[in-house]
N, C-alpha and C positions, 0 to 999 in steps of 0.2 A: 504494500500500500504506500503510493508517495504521496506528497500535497503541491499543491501547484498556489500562486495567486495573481490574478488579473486584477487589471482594473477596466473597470465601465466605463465610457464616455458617449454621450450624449450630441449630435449636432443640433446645435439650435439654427443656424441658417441654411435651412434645406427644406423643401416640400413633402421631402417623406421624412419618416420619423426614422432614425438612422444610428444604432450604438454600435460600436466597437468596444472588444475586450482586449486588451493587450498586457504584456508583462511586464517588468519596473525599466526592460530596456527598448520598451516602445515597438517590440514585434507581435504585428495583430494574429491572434490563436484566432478569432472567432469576431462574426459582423451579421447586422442583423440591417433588413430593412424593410418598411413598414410601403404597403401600396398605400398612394394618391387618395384616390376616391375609392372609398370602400365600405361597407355598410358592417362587415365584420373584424373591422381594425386585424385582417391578414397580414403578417409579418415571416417572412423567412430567414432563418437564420443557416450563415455558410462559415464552412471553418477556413485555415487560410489559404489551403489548397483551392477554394472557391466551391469545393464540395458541398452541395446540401445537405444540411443536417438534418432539419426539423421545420416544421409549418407550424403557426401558431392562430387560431384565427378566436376573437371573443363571440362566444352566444349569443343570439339574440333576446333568447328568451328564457328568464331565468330567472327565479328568484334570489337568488344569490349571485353573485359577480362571479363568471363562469368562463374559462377557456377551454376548446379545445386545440390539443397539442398531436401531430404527428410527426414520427419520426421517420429517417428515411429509409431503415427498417420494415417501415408500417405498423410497427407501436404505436397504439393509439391510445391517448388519456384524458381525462378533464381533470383540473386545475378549479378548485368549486372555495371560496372564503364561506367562510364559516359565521352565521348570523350571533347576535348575543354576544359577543365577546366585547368589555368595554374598553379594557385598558390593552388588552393581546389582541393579536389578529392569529387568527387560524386558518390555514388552507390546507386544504384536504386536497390530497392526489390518492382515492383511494382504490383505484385500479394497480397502484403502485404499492400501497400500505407506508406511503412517507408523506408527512407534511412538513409542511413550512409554518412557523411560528417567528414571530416578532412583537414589535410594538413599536405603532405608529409615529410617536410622540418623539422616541430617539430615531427611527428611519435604520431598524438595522433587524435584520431576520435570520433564521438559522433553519438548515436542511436539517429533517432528521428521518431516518428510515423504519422501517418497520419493527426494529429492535430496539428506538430509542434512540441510534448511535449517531451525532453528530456528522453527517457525508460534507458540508460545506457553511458558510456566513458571508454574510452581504450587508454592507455598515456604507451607508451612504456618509461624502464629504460634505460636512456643513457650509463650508466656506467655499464656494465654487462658481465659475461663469456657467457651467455648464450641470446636467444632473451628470454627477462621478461618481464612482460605485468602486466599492474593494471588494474583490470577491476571494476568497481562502476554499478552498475545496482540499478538504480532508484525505477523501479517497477518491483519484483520478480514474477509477475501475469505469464510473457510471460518466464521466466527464461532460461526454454533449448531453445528457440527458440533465443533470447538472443545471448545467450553464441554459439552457432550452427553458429549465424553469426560473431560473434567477433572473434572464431576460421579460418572461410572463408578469415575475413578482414585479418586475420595473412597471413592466405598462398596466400591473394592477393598480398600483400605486400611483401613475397619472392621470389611470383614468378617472380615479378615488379622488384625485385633485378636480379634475376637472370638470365631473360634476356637482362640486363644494362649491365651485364658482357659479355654476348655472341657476 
């Protein structure tokens, strides 16, 4: 088991919604981009070979803030937040048996797998022009699947934003 850490970046001047993961010496592992006009915020994420990894596209209809995730595999899962939680966010992967737990308020969330066992953490930069993200991945075994969800957790999170505003 090794550990890896990326960090997140965000373009803010681009029409599609566009993050890059890179290492502390700026070589992109993984990039993500978001279609134009779309009615299910579809996102594909490629590693740096330009390989697809993964399709991400949100629900429409859903009582809970929902994605689903395809890998290039053909793993197929949803990504479902968990209602009732005040001060924790809970997201449920449970075709995987791993969530995602955090808390809002600090902007920092942790993978965990079906045993409990810590696979990765995502601690957003406070101080930033851009949204930046560290990401720490524990065990590199499940990596794009990983990172497939740490990218979801991101546009859970904006989109979480962006209907505060509306």
């Amino acid at each position: 088991m090794s550990s890896l850490t990326l960090y997140s970046k965000t373009s803010l001047l681009s029409l599609h919604h566009r993050i890059r993961l890179c290492d502390e010496d700026k070589h992109v592992w993984y990039y993500a981009k978001s279609a134009i006009l779309t009615f299910t915020n579809k996102t594909t994420i490629y590693n740096a070979n330009r390989q697809k990894v993964a399709t991400i596209r949100r629900k429409l209809v859903s009582f809970h803030r929902a994605y689903k995730i395809t890998m290039r595999n053909g793993l197929s899962f949803t990504m479902r937040k968990e209602l009732l939680h005040v001060y924790r966010d809970v997201i449920d992967i449970k075709d995987l048996g791993w969530q995602c737990r955090g808390n809002i308020f600090e902007l920092n969330f942790t993978v965990l797998d079906r045993h409990n066992r810590k696979l990765a953490a995502i601690k957003q930069k406070m101080v930033s022009m851009h949204d930046k993200y560290k990401i720490e991945v524990y065990d590199t075994t499940h990596l794009d699947m990983i990172i497939t969800l740490l990218i979801t957790l991101q546009h859970m999170v904006i989109d979480e934003e962006k209907e505060k505003r509306s």
